[in-house]
mmCIF file as Biopython writes it, N, C-alpha, C and O atoms, coordinates in Angstrom:
data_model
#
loop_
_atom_site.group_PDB
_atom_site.id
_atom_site.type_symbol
_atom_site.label_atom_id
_atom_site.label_alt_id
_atom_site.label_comp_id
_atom_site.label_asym_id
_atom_site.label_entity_id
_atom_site.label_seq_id
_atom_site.pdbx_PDB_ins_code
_atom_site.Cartn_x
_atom_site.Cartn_y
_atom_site.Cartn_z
_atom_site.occupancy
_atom_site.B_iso_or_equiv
_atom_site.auth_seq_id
_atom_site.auth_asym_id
_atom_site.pdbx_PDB_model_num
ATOM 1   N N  . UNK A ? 1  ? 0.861   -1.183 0.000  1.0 0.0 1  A 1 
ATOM 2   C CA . UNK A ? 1  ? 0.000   0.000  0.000  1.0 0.0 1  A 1 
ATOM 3   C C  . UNK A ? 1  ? 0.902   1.238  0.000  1.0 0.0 1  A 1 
ATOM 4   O O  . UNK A ? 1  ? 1.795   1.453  0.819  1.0 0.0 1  A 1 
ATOM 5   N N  . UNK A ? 2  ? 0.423   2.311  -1.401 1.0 0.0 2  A 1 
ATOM 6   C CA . UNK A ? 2  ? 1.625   3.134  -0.840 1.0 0.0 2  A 1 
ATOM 7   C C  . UNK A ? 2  ? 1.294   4.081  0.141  1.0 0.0 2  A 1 
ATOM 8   O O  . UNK A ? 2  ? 0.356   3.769  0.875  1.0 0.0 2  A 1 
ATOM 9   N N  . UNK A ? 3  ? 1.885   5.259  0.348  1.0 0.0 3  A 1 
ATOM 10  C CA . UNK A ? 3  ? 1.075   6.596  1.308  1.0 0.0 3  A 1 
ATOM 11  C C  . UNK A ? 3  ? 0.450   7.306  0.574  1.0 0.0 3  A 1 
ATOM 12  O O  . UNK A ? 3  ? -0.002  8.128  1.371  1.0 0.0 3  A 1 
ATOM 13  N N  . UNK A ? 4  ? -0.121  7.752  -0.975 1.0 0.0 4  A 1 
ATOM 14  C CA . UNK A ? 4  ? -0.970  8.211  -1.590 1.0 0.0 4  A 1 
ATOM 15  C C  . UNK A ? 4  ? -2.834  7.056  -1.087 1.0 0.0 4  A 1 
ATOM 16  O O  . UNK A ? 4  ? -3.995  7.320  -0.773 1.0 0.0 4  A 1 
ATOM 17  N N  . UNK A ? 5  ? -2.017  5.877  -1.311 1.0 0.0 5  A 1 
ATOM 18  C CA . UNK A ? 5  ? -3.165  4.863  -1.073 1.0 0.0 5  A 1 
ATOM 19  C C  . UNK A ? 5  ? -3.834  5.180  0.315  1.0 0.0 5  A 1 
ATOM 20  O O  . UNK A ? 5  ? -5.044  5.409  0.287  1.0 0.0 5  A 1 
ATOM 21  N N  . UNK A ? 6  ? -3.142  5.221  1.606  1.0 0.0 6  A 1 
ATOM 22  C CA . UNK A ? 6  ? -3.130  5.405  2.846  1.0 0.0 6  A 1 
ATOM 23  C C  . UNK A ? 6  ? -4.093  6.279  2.974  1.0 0.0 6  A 1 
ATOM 24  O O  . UNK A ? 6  ? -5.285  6.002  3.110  1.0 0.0 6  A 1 
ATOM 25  N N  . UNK A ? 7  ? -3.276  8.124  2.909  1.0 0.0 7  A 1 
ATOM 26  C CA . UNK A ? 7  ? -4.299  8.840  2.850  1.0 0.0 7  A 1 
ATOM 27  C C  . UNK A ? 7  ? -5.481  9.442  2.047  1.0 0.0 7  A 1 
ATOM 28  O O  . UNK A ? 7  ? -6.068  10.506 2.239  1.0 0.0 7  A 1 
ATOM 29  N N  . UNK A ? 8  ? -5.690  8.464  1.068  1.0 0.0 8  A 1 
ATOM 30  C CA . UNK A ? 8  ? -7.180  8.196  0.523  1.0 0.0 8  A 1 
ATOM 31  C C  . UNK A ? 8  ? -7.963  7.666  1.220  1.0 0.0 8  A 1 
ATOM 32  O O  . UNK A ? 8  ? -9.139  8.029  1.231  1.0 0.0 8  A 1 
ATOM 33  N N  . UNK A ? 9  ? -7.469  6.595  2.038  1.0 0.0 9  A 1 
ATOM 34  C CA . UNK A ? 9  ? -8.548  5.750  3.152  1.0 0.0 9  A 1 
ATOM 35  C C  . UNK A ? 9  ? -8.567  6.704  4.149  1.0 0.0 9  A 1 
ATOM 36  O O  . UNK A ? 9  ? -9.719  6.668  4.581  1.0 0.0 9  A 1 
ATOM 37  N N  . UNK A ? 10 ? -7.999  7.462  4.705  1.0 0.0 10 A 1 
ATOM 38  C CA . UNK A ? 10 ? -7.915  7.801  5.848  1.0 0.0 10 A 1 
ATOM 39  C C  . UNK A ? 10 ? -8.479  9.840  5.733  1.0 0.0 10 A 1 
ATOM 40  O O  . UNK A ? 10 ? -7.875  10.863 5.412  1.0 0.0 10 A 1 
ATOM 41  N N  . UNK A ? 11 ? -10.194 9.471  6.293  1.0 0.0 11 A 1 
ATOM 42  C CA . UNK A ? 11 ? -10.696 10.730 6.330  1.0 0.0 11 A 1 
ATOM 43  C C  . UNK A ? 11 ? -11.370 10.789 7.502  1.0 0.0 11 A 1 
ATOM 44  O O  . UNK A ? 11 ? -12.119 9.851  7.775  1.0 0.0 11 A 1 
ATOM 45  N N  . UNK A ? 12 ? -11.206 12.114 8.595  1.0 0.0 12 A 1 
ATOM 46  C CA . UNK A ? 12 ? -11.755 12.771 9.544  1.0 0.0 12 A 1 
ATOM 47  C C  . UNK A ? 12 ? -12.832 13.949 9.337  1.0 0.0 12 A 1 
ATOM 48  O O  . UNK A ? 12 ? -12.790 14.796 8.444  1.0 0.0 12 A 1 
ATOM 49  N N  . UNK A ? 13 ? -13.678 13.846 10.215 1.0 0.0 13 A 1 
ATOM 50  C CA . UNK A ? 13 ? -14.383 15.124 10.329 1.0 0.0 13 A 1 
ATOM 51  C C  . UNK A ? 13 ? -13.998 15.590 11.070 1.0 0.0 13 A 1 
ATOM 52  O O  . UNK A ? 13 ? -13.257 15.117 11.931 1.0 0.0 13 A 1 
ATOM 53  N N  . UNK A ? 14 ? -14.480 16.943 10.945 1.0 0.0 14 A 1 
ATOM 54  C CA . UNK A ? 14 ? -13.564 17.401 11.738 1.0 0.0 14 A 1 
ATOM 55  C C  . UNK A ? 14 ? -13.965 17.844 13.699 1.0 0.0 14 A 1 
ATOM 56  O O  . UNK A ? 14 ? -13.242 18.559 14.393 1.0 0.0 14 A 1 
ATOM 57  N N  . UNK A ? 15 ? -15.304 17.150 14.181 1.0 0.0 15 A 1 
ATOM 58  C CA . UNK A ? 15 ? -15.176 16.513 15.469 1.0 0.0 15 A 1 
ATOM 59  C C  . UNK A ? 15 ? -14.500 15.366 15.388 1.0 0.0 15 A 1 
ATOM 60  O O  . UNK A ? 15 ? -15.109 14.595 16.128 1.0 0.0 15 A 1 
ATOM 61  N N  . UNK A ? 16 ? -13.664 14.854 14.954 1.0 0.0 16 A 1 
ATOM 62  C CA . UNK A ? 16 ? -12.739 13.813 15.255 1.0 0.0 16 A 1 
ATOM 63  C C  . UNK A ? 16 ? -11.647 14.194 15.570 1.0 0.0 16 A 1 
ATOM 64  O O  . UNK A ? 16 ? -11.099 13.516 16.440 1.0 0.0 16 A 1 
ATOM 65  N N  . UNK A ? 17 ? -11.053 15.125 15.149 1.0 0.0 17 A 1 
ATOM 66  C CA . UNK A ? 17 ? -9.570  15.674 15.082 1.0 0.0 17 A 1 
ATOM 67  C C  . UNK A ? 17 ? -9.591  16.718 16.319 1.0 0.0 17 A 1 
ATOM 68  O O  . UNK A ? 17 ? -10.574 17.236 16.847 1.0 0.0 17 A 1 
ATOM 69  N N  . UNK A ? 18 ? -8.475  16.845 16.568 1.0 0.0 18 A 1 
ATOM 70  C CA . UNK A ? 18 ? -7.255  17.072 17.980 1.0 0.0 18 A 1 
ATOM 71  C C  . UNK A ? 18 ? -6.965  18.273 17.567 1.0 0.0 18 A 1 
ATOM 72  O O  . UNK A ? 18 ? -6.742  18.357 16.359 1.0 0.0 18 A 1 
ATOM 73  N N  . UNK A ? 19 ? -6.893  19.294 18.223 1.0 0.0 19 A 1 
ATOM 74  C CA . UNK A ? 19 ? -6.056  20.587 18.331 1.0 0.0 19 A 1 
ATOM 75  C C  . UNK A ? 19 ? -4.573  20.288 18.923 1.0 0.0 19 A 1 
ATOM 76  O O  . UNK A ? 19 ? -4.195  19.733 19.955 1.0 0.0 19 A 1 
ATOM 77  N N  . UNK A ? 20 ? -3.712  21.052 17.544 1.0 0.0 20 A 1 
ATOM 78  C CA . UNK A ? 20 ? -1.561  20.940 17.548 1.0 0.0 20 A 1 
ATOM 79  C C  . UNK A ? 20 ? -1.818  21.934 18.537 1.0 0.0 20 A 1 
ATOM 80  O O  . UNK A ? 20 ? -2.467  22.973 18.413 1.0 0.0 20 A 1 
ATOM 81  N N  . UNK A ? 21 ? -1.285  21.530 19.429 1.0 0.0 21 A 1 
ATOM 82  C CA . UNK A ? 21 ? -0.953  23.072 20.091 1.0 0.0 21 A 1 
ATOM 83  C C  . UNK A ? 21 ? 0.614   23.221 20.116 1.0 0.0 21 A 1 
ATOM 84  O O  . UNK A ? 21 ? 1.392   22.299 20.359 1.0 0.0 21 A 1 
ATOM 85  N N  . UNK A ? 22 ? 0.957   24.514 19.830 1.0 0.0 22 A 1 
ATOM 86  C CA . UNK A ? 22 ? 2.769   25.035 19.221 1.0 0.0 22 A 1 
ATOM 87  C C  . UNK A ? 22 ? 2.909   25.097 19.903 1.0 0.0 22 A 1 
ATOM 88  O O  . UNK A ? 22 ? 1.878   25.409 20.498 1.0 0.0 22 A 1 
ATOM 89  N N  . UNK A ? 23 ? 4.112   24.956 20.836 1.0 0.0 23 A 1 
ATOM 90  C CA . UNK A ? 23 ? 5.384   25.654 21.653 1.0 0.0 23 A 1 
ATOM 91  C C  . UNK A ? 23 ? 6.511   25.706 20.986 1.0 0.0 23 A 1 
ATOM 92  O O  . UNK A ? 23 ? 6.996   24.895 20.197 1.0 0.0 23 A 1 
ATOM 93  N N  . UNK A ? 24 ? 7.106   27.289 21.569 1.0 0.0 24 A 1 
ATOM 94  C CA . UNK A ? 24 ? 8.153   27.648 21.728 1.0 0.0 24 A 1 
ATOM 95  C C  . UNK A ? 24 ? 8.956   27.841 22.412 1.0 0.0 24 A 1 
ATOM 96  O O  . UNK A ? 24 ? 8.611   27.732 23.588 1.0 0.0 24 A 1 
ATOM 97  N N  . UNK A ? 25 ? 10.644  28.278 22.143 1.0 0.0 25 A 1 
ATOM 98  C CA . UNK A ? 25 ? 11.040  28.288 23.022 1.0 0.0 25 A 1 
ATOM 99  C C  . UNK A ? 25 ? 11.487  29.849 23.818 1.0 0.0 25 A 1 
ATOM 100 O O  . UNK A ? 25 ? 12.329  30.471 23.171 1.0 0.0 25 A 1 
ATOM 101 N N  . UNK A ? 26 ? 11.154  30.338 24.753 1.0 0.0 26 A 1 
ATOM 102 C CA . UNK A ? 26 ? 11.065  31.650 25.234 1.0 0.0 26 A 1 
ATOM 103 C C  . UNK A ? 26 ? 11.958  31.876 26.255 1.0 0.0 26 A 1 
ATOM 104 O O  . UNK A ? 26 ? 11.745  31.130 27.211 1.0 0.0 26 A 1 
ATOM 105 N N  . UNK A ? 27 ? 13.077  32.793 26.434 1.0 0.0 27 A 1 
ATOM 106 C CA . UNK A ? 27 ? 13.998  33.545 27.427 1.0 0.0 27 A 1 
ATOM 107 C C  . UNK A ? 27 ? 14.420  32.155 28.486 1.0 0.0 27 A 1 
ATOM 108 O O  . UNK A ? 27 ? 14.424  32.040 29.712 1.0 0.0 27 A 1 
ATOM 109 N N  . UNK A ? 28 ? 14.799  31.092 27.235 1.0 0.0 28 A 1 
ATOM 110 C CA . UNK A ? 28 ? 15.208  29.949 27.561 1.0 0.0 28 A 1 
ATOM 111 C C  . UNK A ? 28 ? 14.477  28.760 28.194 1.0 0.0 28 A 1 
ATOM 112 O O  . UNK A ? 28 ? 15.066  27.897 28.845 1.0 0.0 28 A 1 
ATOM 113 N N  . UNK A ? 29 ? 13.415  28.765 28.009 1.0 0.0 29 A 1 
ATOM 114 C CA . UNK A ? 29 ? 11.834  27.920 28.756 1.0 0.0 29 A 1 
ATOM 115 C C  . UNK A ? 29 ? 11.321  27.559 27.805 1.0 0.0 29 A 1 
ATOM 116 O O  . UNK A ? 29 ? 11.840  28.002 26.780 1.0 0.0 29 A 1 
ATOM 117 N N  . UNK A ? 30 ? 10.127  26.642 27.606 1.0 0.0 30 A 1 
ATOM 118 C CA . UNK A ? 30 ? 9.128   26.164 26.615 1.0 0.0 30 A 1 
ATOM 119 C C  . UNK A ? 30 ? 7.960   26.717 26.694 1.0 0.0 30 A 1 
ATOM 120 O O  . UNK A ? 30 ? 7.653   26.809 27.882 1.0 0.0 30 A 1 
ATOM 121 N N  . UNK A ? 31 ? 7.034   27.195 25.904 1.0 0.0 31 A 1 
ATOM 122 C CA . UNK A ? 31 ? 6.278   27.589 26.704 1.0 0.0 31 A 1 
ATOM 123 C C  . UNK A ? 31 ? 4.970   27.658 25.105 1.0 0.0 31 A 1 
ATOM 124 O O  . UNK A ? 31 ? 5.242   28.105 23.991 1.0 0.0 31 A 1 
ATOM 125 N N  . UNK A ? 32 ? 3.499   27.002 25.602 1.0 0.0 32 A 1 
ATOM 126 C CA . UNK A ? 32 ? 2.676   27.240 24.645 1.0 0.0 32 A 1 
ATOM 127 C C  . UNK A ? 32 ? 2.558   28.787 24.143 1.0 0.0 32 A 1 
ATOM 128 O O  . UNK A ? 32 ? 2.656   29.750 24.903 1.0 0.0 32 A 1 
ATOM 129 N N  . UNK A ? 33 ? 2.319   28.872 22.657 1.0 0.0 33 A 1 
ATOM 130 C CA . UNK A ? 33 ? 2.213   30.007 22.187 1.0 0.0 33 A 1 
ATOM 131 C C  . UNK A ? 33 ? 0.531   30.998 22.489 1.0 0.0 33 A 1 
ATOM 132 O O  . UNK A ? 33 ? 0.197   32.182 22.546 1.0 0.0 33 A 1 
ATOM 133 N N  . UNK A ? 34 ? -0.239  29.439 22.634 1.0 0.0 34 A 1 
ATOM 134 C CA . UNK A ? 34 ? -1.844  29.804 23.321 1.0 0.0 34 A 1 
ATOM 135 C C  . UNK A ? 34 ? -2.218  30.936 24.223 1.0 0.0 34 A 1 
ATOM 136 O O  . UNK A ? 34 ? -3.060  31.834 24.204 1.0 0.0 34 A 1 
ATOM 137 N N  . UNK A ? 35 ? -0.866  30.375 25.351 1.0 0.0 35 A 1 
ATOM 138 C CA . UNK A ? 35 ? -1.082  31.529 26.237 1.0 0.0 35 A 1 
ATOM 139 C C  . UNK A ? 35 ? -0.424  33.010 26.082 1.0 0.0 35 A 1 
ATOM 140 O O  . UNK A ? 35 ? -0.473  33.909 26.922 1.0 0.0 35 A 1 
ATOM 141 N N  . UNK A ? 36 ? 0.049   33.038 25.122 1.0 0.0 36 A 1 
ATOM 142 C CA . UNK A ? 36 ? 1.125   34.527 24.994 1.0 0.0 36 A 1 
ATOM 143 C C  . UNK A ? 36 ? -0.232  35.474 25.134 1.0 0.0 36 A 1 
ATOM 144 O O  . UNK A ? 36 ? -1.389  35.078 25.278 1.0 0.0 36 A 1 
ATOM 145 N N  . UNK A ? 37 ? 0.213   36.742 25.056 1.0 0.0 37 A 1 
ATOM 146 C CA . UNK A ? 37 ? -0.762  37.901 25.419 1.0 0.0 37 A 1 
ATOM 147 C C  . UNK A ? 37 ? -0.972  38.075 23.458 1.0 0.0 37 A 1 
ATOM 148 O O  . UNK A ? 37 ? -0.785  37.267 22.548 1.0 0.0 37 A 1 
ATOM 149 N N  . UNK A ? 38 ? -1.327  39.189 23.468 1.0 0.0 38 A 1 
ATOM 150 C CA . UNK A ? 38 ? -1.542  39.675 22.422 1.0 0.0 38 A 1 
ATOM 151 C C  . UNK A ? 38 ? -0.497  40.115 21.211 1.0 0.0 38 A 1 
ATOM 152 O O  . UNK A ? 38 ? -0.597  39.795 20.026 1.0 0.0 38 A 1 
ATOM 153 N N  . UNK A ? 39 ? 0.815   41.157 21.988 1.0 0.0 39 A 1 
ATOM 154 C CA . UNK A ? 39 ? 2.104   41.357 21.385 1.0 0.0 39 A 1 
ATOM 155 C C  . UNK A ? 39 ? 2.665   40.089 21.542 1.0 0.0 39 A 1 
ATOM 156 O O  . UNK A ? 39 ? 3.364   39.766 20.581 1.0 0.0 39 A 1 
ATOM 157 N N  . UNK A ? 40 ? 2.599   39.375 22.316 1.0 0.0 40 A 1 
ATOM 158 C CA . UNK A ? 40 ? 3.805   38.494 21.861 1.0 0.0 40 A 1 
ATOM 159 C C  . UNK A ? 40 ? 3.320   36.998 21.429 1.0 0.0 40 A 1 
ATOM 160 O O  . UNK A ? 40 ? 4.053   36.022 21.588 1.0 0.0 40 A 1 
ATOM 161 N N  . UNK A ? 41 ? 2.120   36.921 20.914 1.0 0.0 41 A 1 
ATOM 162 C CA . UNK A ? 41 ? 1.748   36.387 19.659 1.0 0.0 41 A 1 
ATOM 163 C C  . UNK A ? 41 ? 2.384   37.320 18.288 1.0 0.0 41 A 1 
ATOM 164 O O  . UNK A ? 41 ? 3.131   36.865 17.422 1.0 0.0 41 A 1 
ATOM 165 N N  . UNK A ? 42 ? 1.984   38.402 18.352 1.0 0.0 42 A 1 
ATOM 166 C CA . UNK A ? 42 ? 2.405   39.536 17.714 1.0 0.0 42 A 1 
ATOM 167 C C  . UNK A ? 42 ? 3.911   38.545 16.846 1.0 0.0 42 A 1 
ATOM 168 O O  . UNK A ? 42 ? 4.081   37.853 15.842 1.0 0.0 42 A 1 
ATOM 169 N N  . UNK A ? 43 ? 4.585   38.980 17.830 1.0 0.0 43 A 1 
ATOM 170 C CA . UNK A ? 43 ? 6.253   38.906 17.882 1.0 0.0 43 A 1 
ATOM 171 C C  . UNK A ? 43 ? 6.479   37.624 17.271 1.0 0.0 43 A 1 
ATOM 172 O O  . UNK A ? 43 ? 7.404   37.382 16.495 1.0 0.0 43 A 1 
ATOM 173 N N  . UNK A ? 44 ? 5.682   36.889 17.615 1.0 0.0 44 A 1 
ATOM 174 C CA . UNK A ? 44 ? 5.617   35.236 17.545 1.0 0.0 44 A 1 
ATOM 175 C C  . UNK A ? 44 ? 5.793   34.971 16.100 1.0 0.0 44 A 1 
ATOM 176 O O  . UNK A ? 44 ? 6.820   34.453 15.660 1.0 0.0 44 A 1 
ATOM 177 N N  . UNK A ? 45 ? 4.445   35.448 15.104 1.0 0.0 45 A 1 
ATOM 178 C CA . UNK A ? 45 ? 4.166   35.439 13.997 1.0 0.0 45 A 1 
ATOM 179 C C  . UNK A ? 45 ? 4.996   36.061 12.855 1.0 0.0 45 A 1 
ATOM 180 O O  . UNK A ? 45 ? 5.107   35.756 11.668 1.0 0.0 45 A 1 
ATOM 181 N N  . UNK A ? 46 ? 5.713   37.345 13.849 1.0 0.0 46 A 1 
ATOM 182 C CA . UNK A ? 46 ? 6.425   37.963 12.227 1.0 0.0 46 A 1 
ATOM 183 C C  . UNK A ? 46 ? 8.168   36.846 12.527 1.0 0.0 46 A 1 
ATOM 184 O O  . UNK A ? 46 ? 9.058   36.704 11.688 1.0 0.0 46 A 1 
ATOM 185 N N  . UNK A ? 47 ? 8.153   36.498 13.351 1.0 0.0 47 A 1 
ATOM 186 C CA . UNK A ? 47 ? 9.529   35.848 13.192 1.0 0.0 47 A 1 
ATOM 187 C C  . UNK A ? 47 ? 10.075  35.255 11.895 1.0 0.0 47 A 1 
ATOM 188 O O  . UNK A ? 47 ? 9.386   34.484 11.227 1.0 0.0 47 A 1 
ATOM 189 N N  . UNK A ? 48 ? 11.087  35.546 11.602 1.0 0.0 48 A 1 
ATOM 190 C CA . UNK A ? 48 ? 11.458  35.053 10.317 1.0 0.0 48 A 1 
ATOM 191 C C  . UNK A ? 48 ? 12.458  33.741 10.553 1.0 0.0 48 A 1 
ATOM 192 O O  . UNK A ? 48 ? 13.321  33.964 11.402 1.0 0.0 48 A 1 
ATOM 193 N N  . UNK A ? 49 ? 12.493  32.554 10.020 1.0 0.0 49 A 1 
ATOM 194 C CA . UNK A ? 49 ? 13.302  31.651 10.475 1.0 0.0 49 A 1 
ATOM 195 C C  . UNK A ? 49 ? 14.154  31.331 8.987  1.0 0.0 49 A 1 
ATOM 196 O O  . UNK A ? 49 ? 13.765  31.791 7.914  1.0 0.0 49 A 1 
ATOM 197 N N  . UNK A ? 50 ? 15.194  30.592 9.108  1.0 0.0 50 A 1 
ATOM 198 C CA . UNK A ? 50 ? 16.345  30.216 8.087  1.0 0.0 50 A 1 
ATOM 199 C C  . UNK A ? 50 ? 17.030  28.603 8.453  1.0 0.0 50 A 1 
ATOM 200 O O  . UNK A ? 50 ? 17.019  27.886 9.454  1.0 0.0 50 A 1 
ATOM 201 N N  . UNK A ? 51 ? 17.377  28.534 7.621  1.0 0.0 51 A 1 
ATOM 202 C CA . UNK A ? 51 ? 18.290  27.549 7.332  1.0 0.0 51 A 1 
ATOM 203 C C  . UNK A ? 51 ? 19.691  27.386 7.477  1.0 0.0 51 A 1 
ATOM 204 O O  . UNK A ? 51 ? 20.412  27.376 6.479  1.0 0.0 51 A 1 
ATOM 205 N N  . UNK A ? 52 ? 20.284  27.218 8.965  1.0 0.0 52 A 1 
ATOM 206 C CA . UNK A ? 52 ? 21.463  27.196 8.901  1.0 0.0 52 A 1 
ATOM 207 C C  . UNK A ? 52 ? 22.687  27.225 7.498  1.0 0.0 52 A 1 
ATOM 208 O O  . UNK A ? 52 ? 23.546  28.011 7.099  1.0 0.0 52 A 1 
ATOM 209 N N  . UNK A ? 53 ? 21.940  25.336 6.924  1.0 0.0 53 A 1 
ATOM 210 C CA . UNK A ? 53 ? 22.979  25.470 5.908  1.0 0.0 53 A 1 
ATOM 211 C C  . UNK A ? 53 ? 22.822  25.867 4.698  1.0 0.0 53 A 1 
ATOM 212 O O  . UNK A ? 53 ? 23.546  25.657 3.724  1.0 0.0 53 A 1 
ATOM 213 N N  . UNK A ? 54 ? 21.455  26.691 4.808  1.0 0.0 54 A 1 
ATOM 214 C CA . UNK A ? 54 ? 21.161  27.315 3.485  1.0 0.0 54 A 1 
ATOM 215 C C  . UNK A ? 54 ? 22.535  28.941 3.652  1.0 0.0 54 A 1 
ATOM 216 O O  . UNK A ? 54 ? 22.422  29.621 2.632  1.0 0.0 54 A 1 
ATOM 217 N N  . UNK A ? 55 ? 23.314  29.373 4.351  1.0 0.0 55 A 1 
ATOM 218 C CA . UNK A ? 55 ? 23.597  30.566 4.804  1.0 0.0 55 A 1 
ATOM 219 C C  . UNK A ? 55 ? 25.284  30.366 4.201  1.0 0.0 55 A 1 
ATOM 220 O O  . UNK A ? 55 ? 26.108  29.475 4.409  1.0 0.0 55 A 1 
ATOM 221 N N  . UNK A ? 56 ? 25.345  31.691 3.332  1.0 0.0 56 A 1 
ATOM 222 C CA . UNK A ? 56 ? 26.533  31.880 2.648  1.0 0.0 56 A 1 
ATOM 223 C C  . UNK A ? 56 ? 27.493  32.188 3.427  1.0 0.0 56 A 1 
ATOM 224 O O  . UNK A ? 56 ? 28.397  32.549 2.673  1.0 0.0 56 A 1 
ATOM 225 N N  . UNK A ? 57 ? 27.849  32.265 4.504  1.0 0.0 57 A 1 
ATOM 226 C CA . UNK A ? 57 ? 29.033  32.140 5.679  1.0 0.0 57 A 1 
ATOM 227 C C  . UNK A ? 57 ? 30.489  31.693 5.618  1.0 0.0 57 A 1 
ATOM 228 O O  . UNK A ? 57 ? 30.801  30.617 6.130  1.0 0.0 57 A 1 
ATOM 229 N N  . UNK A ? 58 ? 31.177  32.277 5.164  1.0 0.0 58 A 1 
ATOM 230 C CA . UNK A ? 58 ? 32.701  31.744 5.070  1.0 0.0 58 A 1 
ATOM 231 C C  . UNK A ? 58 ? 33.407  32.168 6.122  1.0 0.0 58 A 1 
ATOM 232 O O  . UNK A ? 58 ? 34.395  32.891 5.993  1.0 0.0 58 A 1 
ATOM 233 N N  . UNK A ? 59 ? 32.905  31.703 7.391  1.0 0.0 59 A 1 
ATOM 234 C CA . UNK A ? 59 ? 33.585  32.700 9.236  1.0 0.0 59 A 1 
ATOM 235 C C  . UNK A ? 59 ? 34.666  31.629 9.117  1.0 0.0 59 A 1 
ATOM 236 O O  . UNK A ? 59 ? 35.737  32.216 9.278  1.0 0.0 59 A 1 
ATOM 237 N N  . UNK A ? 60 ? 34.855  30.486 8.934  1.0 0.0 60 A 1 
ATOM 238 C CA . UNK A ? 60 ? 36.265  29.725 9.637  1.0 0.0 60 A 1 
ATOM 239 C C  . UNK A ? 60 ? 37.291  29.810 8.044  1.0 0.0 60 A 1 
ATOM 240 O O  . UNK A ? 60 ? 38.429  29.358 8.165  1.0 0.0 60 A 1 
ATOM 241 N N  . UNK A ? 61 ? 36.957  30.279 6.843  1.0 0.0 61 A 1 
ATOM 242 C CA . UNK A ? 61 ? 37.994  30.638 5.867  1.0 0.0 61 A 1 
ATOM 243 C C  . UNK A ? 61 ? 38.852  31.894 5.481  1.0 0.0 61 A 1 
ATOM 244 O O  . UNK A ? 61 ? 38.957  32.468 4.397  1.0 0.0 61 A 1 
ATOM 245 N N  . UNK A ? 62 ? 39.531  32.188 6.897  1.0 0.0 62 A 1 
ATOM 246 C CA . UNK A ? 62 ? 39.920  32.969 7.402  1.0 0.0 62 A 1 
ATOM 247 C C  . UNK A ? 62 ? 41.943  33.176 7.444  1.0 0.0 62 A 1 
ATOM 248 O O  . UNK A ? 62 ? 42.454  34.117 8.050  1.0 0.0 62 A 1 
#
């Protein structure tokens, strides 16, 4: 069976399904994003993230 096959069989409504809840990691702690206030959902959302080894960096060809 492949995994195209799989998730053809496999359908939820959606009272069946589970709320992801995100955490991050904050001023060195874990912490759900649920509870942040308002700004720091804010803060949360515009974060921009990268790819270490996507990054043109030549620091040790020195």
């Amino acid at each position: 069976m492949t995994l195209a096959e799989v998730k053809e069989r496999i359908v939820l409504k959606d009272e069946e399904r589970t709320r992801c809840e995100v955490w991050t990691r904050v001023m060195g702690y874990h912490r759900p994003v649920a509870g942040f206030n308002t700004g720091k959902k804010g803060e949360f959302y515009e974060r921009k993230y990268f790819k270490e080894s996507a990054c043109a960096c030549d620091c040790g060809a020195r």
